[in-house]
Backbone as JSON, one array per atom type, in Angstrom:
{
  "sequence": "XXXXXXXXXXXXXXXXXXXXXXXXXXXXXXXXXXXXXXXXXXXXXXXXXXXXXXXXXXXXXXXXXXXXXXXXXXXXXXXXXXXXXXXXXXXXXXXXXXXXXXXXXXXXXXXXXXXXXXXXXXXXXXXXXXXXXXXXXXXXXXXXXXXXXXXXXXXXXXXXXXXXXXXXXXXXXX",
  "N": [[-53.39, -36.18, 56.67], [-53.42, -36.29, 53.88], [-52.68, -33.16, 53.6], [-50.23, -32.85, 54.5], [-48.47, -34.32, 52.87], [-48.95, -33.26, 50.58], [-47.48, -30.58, 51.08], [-44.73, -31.53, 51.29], [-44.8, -32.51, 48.51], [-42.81, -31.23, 46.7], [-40.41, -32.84, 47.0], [-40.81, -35.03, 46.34], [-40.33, -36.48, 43.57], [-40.06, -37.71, 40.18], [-38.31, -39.81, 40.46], [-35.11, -41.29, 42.17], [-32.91, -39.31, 41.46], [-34.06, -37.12, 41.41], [-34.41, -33.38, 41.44], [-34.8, -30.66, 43.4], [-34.69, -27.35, 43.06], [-34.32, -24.7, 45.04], [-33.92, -21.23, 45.83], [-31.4, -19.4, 47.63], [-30.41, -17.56, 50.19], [-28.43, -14.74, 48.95], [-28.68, -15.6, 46.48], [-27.8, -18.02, 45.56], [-28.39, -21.98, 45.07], [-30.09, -24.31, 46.52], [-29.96, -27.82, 46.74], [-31.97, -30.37, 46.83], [-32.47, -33.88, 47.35], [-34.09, -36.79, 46.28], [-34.12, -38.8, 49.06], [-32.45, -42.24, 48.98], [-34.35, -45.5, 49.26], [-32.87, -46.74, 50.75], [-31.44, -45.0, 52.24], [-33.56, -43.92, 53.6], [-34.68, -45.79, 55.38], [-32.49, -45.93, 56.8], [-33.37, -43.78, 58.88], [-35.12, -45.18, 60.76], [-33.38, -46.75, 62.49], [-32.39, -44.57, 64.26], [-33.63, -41.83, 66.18], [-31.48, -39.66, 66.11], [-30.14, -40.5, 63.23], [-32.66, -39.1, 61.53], [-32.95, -36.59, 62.27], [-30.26, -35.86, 61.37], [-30.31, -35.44, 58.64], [-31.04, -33.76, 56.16], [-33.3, -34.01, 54.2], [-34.72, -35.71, 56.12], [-34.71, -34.2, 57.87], [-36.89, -32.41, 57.14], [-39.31, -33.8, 56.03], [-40.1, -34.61, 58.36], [-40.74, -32.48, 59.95], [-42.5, -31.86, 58.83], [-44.17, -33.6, 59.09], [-45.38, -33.41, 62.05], [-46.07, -30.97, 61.67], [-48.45, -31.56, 60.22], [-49.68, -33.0, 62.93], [-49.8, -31.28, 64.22], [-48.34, -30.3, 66.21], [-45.31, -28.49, 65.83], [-44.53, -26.74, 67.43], [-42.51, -28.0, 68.61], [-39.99, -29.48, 67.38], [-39.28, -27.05, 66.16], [-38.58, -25.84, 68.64], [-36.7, -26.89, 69.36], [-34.69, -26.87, 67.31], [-34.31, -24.02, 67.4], [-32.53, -24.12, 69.87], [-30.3, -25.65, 69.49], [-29.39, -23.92, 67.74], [-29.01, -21.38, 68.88], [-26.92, -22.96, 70.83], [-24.75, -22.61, 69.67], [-24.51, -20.07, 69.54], [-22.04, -17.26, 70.13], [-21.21, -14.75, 70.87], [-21.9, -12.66, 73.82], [-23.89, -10.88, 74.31], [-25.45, -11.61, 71.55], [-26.34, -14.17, 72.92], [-27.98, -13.34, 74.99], [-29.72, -12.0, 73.79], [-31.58, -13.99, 71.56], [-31.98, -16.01, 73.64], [-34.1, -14.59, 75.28], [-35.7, -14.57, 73.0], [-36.43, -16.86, 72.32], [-37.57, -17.29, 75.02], [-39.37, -15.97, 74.38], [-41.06, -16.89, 71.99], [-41.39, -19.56, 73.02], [-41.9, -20.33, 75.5], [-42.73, -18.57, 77.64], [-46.34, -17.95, 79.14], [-48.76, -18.07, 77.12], [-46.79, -18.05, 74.7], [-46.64, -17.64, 71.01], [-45.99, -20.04, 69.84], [-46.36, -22.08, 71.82], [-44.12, -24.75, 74.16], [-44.98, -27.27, 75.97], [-44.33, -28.0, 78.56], [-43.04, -28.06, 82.01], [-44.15, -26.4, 85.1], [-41.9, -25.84, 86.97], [-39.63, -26.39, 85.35], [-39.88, -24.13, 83.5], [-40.07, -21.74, 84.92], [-37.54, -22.18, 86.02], [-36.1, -21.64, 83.64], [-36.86, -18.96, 83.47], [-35.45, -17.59, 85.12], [-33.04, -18.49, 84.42], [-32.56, -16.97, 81.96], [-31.57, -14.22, 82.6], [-29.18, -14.12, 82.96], [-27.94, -15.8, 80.76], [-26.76, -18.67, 79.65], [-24.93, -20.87, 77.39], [-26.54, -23.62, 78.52], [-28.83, -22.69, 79.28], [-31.24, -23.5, 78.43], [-31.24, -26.2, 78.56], [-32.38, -27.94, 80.43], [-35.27, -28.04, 79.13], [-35.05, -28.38, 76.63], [-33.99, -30.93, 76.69], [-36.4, -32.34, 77.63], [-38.73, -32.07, 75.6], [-36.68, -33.06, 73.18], [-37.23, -35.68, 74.36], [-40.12, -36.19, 74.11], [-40.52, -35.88, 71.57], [-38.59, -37.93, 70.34], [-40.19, -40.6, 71.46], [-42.99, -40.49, 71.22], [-43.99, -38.48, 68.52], [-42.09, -39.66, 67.05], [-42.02, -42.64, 66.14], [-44.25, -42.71, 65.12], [-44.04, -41.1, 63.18], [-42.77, -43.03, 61.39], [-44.19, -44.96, 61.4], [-45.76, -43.99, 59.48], [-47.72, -42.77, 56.63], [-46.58, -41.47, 54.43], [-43.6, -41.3, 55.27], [-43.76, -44.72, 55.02], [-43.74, -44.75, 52.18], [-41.62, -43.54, 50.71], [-38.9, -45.46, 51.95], [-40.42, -47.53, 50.03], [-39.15, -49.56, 47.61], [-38.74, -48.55, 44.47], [-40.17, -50.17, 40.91], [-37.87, -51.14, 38.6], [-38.93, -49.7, 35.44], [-39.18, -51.01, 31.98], [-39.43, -48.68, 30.25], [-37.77, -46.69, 31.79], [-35.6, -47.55, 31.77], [-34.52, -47.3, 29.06], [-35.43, -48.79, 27.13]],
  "CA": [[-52.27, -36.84, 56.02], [-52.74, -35.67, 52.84], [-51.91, -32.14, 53.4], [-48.4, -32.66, 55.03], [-47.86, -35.08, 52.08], [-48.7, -32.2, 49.52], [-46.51, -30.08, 51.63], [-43.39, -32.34, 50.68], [-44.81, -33.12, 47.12], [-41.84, -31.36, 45.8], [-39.09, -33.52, 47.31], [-40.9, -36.85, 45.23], [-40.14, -36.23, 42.39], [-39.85, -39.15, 39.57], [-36.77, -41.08, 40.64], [-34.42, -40.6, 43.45], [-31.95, -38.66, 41.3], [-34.28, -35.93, 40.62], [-34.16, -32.3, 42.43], [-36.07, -29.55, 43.18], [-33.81, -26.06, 43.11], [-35.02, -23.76, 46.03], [-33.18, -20.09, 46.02], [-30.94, -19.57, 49.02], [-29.6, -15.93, 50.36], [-27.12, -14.62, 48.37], [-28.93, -15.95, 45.09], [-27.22, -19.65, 46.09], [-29.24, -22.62, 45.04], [-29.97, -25.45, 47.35], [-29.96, -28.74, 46.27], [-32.35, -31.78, 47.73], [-32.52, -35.47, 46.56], [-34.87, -37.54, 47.48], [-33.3, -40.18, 49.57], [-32.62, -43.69, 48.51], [-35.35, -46.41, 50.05], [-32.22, -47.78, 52.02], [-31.02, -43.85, 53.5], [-34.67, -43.29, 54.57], [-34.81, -46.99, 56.07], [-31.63, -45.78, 58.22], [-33.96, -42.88, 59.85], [-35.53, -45.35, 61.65], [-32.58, -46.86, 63.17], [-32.5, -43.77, 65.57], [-34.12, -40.31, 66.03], [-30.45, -38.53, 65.51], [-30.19, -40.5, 62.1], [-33.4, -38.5, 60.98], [-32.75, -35.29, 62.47], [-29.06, -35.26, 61.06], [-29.98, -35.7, 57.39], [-31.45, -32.68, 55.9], [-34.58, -34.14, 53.79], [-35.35, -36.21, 57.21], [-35.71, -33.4, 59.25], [-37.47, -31.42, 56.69], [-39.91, -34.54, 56.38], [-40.39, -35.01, 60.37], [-40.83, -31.24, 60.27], [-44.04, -31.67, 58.21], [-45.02, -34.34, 59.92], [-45.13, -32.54, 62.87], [-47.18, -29.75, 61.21], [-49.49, -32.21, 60.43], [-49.77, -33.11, 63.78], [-50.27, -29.7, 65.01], [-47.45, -29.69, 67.21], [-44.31, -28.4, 65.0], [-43.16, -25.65, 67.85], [-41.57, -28.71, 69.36], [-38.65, -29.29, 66.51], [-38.65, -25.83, 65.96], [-37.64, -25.34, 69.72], [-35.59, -28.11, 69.5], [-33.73, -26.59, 66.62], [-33.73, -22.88, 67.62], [-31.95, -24.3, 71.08], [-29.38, -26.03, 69.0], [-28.81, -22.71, 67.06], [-28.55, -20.75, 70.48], [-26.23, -23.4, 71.8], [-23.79, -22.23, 69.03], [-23.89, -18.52, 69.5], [-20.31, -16.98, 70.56], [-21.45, -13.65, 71.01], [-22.37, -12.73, 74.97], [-24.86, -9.84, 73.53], [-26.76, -12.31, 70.79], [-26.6, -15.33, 73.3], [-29.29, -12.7, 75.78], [-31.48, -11.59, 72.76], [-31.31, -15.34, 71.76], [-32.53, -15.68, 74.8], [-35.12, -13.87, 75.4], [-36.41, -14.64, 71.77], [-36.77, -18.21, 72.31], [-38.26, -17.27, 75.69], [-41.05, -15.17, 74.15], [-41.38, -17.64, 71.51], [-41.32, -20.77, 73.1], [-41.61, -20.82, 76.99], [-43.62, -17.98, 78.52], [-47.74, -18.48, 78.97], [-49.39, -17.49, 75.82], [-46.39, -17.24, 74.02], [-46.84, -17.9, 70.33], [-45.22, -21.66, 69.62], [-45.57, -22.6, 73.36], [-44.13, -25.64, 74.03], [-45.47, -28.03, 76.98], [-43.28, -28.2, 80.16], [-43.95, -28.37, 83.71], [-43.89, -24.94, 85.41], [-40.95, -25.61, 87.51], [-38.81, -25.93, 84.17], [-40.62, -22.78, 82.79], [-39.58, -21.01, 86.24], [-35.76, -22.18, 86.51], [-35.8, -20.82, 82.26], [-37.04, -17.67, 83.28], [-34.26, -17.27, 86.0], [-31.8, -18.56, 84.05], [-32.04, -16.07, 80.71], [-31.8, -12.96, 83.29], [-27.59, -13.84, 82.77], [-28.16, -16.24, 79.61], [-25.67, -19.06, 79.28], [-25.47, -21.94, 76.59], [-27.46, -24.66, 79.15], [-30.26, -22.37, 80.03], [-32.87, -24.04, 77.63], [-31.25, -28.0, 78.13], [-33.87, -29.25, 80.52], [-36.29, -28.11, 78.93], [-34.88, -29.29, 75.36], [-34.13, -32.77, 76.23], [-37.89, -32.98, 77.65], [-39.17, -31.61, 74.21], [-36.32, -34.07, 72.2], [-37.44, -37.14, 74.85], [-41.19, -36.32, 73.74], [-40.81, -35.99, 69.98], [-38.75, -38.96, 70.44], [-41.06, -41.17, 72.29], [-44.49, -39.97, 70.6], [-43.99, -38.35, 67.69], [-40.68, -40.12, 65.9], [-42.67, -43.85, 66.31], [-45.9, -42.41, 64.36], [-43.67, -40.6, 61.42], [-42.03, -43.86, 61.43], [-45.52, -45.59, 60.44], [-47.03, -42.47, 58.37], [-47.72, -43.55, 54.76], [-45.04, -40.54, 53.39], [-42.46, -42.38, 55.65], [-43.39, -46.24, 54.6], [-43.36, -44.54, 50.85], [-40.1, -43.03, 50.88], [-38.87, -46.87, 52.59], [-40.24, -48.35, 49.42], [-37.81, -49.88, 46.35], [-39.33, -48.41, 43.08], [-39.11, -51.24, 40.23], [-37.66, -50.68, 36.81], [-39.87, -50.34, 34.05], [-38.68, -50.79, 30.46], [-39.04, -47.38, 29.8], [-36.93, -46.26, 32.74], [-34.23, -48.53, 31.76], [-34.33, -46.48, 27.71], [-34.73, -50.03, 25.84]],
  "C": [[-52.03, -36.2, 54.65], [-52.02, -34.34, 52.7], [-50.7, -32.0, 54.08], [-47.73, -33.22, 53.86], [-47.67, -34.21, 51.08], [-47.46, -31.6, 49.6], [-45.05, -30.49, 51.1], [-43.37, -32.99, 49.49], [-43.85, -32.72, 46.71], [-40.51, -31.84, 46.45], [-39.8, -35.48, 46.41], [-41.29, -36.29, 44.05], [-39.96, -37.41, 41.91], [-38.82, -40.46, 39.86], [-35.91, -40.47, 41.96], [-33.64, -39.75, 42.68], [-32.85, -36.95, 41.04], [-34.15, -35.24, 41.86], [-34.73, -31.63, 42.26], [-34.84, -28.54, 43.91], [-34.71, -25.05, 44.02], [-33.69, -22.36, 46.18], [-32.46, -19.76, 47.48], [-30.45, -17.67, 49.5], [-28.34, -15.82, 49.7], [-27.27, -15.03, 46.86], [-28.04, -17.45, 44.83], [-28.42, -20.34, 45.49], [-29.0, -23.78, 46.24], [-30.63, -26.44, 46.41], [-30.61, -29.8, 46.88], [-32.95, -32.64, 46.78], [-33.63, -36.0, 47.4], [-34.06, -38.66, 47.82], [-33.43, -41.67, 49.0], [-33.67, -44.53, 49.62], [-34.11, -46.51, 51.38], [-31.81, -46.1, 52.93], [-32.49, -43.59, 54.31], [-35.09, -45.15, 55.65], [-33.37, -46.37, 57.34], [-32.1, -44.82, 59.65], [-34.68, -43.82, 60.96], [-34.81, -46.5, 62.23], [-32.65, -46.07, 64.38], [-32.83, -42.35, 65.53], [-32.85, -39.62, 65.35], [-30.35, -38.94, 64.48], [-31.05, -39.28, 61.34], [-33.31, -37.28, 61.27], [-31.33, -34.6, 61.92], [-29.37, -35.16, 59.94], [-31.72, -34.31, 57.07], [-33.22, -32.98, 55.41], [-35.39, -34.98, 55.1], [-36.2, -35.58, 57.91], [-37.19, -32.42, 58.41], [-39.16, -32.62, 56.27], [-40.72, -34.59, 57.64], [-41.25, -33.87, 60.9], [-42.47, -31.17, 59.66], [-45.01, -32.56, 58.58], [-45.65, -33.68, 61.06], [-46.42, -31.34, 62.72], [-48.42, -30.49, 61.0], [-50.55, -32.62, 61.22], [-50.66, -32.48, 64.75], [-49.57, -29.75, 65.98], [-45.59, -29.6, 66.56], [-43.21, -27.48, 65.47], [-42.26, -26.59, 68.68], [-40.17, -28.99, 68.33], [-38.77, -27.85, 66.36], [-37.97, -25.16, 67.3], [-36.41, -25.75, 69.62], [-34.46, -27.18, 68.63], [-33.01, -25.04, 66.78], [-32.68, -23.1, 69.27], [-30.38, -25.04, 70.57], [-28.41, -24.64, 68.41], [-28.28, -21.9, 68.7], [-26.71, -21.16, 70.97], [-24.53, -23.4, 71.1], [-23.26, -20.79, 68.8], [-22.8, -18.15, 70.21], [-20.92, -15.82, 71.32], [-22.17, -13.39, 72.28], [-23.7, -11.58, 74.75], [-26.31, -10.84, 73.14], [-27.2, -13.3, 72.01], [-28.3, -14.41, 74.3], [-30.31, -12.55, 74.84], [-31.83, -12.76, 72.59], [-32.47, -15.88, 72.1], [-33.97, -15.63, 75.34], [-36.14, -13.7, 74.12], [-37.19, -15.95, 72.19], [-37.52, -18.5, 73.8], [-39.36, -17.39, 75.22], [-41.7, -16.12, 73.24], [-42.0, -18.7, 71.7], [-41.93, -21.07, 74.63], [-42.76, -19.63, 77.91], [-44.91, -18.35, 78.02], [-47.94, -17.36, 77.82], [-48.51, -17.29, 74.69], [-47.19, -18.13, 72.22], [-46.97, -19.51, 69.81], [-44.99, -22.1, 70.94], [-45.46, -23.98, 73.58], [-44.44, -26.16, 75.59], [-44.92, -28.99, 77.71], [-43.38, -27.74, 80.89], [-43.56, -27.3, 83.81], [-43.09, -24.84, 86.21], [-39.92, -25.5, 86.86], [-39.3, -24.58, 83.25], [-40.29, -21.67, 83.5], [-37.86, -20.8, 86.16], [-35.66, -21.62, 84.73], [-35.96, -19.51, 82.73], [-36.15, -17.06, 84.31], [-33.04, -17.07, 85.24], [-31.51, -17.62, 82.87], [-32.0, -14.61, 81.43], [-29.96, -12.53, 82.85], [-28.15, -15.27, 82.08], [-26.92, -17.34, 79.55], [-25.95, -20.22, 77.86], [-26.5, -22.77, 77.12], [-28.53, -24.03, 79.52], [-31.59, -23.18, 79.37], [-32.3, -25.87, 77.8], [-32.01, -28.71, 79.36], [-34.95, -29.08, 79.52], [-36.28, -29.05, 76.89], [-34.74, -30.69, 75.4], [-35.83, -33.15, 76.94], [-38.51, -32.72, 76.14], [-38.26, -33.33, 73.16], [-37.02, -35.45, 72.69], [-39.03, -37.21, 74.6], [-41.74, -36.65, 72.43], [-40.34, -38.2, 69.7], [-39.44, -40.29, 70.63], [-42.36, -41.16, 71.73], [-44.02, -39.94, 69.6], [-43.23, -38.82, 66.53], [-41.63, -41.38, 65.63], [-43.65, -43.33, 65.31], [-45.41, -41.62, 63.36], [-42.99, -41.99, 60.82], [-43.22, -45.21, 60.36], [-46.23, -44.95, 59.56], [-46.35, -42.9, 57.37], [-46.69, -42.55, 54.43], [-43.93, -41.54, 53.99], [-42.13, -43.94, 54.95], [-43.3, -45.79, 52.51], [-42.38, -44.31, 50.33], [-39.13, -44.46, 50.55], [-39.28, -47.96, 50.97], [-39.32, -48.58, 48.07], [-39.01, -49.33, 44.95], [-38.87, -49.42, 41.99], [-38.96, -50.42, 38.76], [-38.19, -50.72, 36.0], [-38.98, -50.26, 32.98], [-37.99, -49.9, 30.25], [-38.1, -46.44, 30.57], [-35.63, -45.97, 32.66], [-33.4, -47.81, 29.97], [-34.16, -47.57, 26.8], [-36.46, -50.14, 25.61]]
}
């Protein structure tokens, strides 16, 4: 626990308004808040709340690491990216990335699905379309879901986040 919590020490920062400046390509800054008690109370309304909101996922994501199973959102999310490529070229490399990555035995980040969905993937990226990876992604989202969303949901960073900080005095500048 503690070292996922380190991990995301710099998103708690003193107050919700504060920020932590991270460099972006292009010499861009990015900007993250920590969420108000009540936006991180809406994550557990429903998995897509927490996966749509940037410090959620990046939260969930360290949970996850914590865990020791983190190539499951990272499939999840490189299958989202995929499922936006235009390009009939990138969509094969793509492809065949998120194969080697994700889906063949031994690969690096392999994620854990039955070998008849591991079979019809390795058919289907031979001619590559957007749906080649969506069984195997909604078993991955219906696992994180199901397991892993429930147990970031009770993890002390989560119920910390969730709580109202009160005003001291000195807060308040009187």
């Amino acid at each position: 626990i503690k070292d996922w919590k380190t991990r995301l020490s710099y998103f708690l920062q003193n107050s919700s308004n504060s920020t932590k400046m991270k460099p972006k390509k292009g010499g861009k800054h990015r900007t993250y808040f920590r969420p108000s008690p009540e936006e991180a109370q809406l994550w557990s309304e429903a998995f897509d709340e927490l996966l749509a909101n940037k410090y959620g996922l990046a939260a969930f994501r360290a949970f996850l690491k914590s865990e020791f199973c983190e190539e499951n959102i990272e499939f999840w999310l490189a299958c989202e990216d995929f499922k936006k490529t235009k390009s009939p070229q990138k969509l094969t490399s793509k492809a065949k990335k998120i194969y080697n990555d994700f889906i063949e035995k031994e690969a690096p980040k392999e994620i854990n699905i039955d070998f008849q969905t591991k079979n019809m993937i390795a058919q289907n990226i031979q001619e590559a379309t957007h749906t080649c990876f969506s069984a195997a992604q909604k078993r991955v989202y219906s696992l994180m879901e199901n397991n892993s969303y429930p147990r970031f949901l009770e993890s002390e960073f989560y119920q910390e986040l969730c709580k109202k900080t009160p005003i001291t005095r000195a807060a308040q500048g009187t």
